[in-house]
N, C-alpha and C positions, 0 to 999 in steps of 0.2 A: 267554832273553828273557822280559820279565814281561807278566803277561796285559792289561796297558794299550796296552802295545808291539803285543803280537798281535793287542788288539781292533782296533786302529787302521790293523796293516796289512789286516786280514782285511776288515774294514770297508771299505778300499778297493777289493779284489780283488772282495768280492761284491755290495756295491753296481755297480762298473767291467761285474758279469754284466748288469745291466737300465739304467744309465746310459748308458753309451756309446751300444748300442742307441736308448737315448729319444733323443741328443743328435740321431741322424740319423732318427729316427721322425719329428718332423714335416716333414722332408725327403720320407722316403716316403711317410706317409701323403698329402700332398697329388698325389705325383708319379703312385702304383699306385693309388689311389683307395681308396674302403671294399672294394670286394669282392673287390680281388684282394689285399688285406691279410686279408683272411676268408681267401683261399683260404690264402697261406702260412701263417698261424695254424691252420688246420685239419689243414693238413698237417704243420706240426712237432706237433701234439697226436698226432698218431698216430705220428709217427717219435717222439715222447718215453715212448713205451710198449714202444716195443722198448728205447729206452735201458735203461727197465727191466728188462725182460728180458735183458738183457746182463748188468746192472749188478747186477742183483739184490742181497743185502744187502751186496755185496763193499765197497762207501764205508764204511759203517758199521763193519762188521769187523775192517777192514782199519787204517781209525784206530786202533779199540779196542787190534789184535793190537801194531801198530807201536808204538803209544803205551808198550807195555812192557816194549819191547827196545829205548829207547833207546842205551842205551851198548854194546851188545852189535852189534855189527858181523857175526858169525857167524849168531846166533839172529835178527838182522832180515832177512838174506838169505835165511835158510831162511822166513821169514815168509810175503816177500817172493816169491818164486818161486812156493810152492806156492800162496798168493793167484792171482798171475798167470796159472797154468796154471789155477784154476779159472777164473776171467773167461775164457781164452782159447775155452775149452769153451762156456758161457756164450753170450758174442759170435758163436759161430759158430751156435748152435742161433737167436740173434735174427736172425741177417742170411739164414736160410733161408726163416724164418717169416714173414722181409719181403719176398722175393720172391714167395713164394705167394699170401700176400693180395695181393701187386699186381696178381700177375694170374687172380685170382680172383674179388678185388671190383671191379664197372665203377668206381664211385664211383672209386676209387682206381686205375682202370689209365685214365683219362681223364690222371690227372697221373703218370705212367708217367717222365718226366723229373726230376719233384722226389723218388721217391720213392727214385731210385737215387742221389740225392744226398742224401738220408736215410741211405745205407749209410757215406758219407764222412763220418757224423755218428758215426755208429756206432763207425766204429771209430776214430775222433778221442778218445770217452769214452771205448774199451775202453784206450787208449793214453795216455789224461790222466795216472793214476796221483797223483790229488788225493790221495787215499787217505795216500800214501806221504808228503809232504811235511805235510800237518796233522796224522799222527801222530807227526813228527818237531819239528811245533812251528815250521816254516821257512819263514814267513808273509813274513818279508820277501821273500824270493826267489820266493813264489807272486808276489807284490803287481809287482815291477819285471817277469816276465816277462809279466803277461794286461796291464798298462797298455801296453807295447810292442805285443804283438796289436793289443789293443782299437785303438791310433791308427791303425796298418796298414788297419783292419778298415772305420775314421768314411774315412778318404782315399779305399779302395777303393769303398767305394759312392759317394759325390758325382762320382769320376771314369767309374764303368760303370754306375749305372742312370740313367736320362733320363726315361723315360716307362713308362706302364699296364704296358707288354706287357713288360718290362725284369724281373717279378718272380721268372721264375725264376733269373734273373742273382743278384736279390737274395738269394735261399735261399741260392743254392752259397756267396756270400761268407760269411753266417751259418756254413755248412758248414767252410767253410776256415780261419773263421777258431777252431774247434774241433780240428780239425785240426793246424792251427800250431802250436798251446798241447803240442799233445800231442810235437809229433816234441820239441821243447826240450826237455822235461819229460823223456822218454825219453834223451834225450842228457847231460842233467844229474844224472837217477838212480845214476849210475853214481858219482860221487862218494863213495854212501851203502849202494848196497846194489850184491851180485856173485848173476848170476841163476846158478844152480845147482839139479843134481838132484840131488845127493847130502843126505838128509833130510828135503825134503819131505812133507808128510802132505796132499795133497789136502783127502782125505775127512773130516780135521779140521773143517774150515771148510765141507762141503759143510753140512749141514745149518743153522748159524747162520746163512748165508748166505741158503737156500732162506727160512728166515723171515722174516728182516729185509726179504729181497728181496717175500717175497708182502706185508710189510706195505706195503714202497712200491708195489706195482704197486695192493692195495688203496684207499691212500689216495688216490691217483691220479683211482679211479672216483668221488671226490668233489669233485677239486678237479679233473685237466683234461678228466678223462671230459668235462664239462658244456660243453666247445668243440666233441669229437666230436658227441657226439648232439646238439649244436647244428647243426651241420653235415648231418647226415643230416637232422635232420627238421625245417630251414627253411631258408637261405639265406647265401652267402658275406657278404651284407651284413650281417645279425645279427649272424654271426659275428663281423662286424666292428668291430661297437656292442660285443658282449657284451668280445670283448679288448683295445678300448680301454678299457673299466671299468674292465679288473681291471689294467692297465700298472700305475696308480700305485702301487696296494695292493701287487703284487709287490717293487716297486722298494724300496719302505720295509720290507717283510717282511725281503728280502733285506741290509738294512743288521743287524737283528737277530739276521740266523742268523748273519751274522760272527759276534757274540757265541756263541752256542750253539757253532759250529766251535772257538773257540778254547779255550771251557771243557770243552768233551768230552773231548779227550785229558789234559788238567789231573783232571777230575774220575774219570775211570779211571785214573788213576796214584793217584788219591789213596784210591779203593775199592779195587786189589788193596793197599794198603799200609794199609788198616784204618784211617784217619785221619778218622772220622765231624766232626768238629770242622770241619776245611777245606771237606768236602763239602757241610757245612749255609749255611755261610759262601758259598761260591761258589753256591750255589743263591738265597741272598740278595740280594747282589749282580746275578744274574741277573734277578730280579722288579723290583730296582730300575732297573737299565738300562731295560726291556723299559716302564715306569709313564715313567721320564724323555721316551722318545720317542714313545708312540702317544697319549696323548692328547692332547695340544695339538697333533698331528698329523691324528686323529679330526677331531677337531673344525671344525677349519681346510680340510682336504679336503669333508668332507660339506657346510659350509658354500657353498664357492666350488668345487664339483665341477664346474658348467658353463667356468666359465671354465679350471680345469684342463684339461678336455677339449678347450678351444678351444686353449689353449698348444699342447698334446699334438700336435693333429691335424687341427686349424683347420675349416673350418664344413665340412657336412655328417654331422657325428657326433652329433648331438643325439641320437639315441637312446641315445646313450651316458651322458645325464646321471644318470637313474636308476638305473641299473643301478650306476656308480660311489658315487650313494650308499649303495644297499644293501652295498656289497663292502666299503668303506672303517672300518665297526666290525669288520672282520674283522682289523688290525692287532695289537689285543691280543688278541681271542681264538686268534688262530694263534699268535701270540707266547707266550701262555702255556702251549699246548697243544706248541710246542718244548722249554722249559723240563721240563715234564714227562717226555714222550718219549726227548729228545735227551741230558738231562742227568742224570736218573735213571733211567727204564725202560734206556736199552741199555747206559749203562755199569755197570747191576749187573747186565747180561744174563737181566734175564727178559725173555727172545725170546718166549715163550709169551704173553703178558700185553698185547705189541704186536698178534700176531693177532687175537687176541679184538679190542680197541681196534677197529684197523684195519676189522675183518671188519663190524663196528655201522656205523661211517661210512659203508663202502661201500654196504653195504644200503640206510642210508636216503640215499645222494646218487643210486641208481639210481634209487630209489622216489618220491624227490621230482622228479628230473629226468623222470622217464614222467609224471608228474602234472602237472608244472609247464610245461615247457619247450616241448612243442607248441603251448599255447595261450598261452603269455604270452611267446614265444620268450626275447629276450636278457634281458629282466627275470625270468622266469622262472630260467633258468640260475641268475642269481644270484642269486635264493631260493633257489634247491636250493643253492650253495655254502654261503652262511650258514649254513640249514639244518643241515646234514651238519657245519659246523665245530663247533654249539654241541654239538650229541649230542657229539662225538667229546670236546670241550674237559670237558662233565658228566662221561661215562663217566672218561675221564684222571683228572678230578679225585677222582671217588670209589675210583679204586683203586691210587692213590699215599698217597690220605689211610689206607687200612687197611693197606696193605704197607709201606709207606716214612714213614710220617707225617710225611708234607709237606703244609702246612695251606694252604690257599689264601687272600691275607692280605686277606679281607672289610671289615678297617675299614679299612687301608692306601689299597686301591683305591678304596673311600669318599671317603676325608679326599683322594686324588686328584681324585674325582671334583669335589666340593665345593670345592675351592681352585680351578679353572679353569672354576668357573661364571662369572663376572667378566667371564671373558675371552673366553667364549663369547656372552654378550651383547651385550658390544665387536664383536665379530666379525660377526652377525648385523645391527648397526647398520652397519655400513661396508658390508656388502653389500648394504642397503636402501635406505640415504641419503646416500653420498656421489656427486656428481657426476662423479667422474673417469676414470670407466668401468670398466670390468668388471677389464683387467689389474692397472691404475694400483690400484685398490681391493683387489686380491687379495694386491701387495705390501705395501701397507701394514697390512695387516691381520698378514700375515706378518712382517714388524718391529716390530710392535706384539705379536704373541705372541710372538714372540723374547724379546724386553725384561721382557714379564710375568713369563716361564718363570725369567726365572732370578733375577729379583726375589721370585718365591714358593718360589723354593728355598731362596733365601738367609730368606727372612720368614720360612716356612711349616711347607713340606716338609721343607727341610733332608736330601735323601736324597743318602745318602753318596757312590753312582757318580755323582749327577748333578753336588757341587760339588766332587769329585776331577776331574770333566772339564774344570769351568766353569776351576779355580784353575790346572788343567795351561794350559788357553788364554791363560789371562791371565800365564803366565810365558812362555812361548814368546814372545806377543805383545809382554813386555817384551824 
């Protein structure tokens, strides 16, 4: 299947990860209120840190290993297994380490119910085996099984949660419906790979793992650390503000990493096969995707953040307005700092090169979040995320540009910037001076950069992924 096919399923599945969820968000939010939407948000920030520790760099690896024993039925099994026995090791050392602190720390043995439903989170990831199917390239079959979930998942809540006190109801479904994903996924494996102990190498994979794995636990303390220590050191309500900010930035990020998912295992088939050519090519195409969707995205968001937020989560979240505009330039800076990361540092496996990265960001998201966060709470936080993204995005960029000479494209971004000033102005007018209130104004603004977008592609920009999408739509549509 070709990488337009894969974008577009992958695009649905990881988008379907933060959509579905939004479709019944303002369901919830209005039903559990701001603070017990803090309290879940708080608490999956900390059950998503054992994930990691489950998980450790076994995603990463696991693509990488899969992606190269495609046609090999044998050599993917043995992959396969011995992957699985590491995770199995793994998963059980997180699901100890969860028990302990729960009842260890009061904070956390107060919600003693969600946290053991954190463990059916747990082993829902260790059980997923995303790993197995994106390095097989089998996006469509990801994409029809999590849309099944996901609907299960929007029914299930409108039928069982009601009111405030209803939110641990709401976790478990979260819970389960990770879980679900996972028993299918395990049932359909079998197709592709036969678990066996005859040649596995564990201890292969223990160490590129342990890496991959400390880089995500590290990045983590810069992106969801700043919910926990949100949590400790002000109130469910902040908390509250602080993650309804970042909903939208995640949702759009996560339409991106589709892309990144789907060129990862392409772009390590096409490094163990020495084919620098393809690789530069697909790295291209990548910047151009990633320029096609955040900035008229940017813009439009930071713009009309408040009424986002009111969409989202409806009134009493105003404290949220701020905080979403700070978060909302974080779309292309995470997005290009994927591209970097996702598409050249692991699939030429310098493992080493991510810690280092990793180890910077984390330092300064602790260091800005001790600084920031107690006294500015949820606006805070998201200074410290910012923060921590740009170091991490500079660091990336200077040492891909000397190892890998991958140039970061400064007039490109530019002559982006500069073609949707226009539209930015436009946009700023409509949310000053039209009468039609805040939503009615947010659409229209919205179809009006629609329209620009591909009117400047077509004039302007001219960027290749953007009118190979435009001209696919416009043949389907015929």
């Amino acid at each position: 299947m070709g990488l337009k096919q894969n974008f577009i399923y992958s695009s649905i599945v990881t988008a379907s990860n933060y959509v579905f969820p939004l479709i019944v968000y303002p369901y919830i939010s209005r039903v559990l209120g701001v603070s017990n939407i803090g309290i879940c948000n708080f608490i999956d920030s900390i059950i998503n840190y054992f994930v990691f520790l489950s998980m450790l760099g076994i995603s990463a690896v696991g693509i990488r290993e899969i992606a190269t024993a495609q046609s090999d039925r044998k050599k993917r099994s043995q992959i396969f297994s011995s992957i699985i026995c590491l995770n199995s090791i793994f998963t059980l050392i997180a699901i100890i380490a969860l028990i302990l602190c729960t009842y260890f720390i009061p904070k956390l043995y107060q919600y003693l119910p969600m946290m053991y439903i954190g463990i059916i989170k747990l082993i829902g990831n260790f059980l997923m085996l995303e790993w197995l199917y994106k390095g097989l390239e089998n996006f469509k079959y990801i994409t029809q099984r999590t849309l099944l979930i996901k609907t299960l998942y929007v029914i299930s809540i409108f039928v069982f949660v009601h009111n405030a006190n209803d939110y641990t109801i709401y976790y478990l479904l979260s819970a389960l419906m990770v879980f679900g994903n996972a028993l299918i996924n395990v049932a359909y494996s079998r197709h592709f790979v036969s678990f066996t102990i005859t040649g596995i190498k564990v201890f292969k994979y223990l160490k590129p793992s342990i890496t991959l794995g400390t880089y995500w636990i590290l990045t983590a303390l810069y992106t969801s650390f700043n919910t926990i220590f949100l949590g400790f050191t002000s109130n469910n309500e902040q908390v509250g503000f602080y993650t309804t900010a970042s909903k939208l930035m995640t949702i759009i990020i996560a339409v991106y990493s589709a892309w990144t998912s789907v060129v990862m295992p392409r772009i390590s088939s096409t490094i163990s096969s020495n084919n620098t050519a393809e690789f530069k090519l697909l790295i291209t195409k990548s910047i151009s995707a990633l320029l096609t969707f955040s900035i008229p995205t940017i813009v439009l968001s930071v713009i009309f953040s408040p009424t986002i937020v009111y969409i989202i989560s409806g009134s009493g979240y105003e404290g949220a307005y701020l905080p979403s505009r700070i978060i909302m330039p974080l779309t292309f800076i995470v997005g290009y700092s994927q591209i970097l990361i996702m598409q050249v540092i692991i699939p030429n496996k310098n493992d080493n090169l991510l810690f280092v990265i990793s180890a910077i960001g984390a330092f300064i998201g602790i260091l800005s979040n001790i600084i920031l966060t107690p006294h500015y709470m949820a606006i805070g936080a998201s200074l410290s995320w910012f923060i921590s993204e740009v170091i991490v995005l500079i660091v990336s960029i200077y040492f891909t540009q000397h190892q890998f000479d991958i140039q970061f494209p400064w007039a490109l971004v530019a002559k982006n910037v500069v073609a949707y000033l226009p539209a930015t102005v436009c946009c700023i007018c409509i949310y000053l001076y039209l009468p039609f209130g805040s939503i009615a104004d947010f659409f229209i603004a919205a179809i009006t950069m629609g329209v620009y977008a591909i009117v400047i592609q077509y004039c302007f920009l001219k960027e290749e992924f953007a009118l190979s999408l435009i001209n696919k739509i416009k043949i389907r549509i015929k």
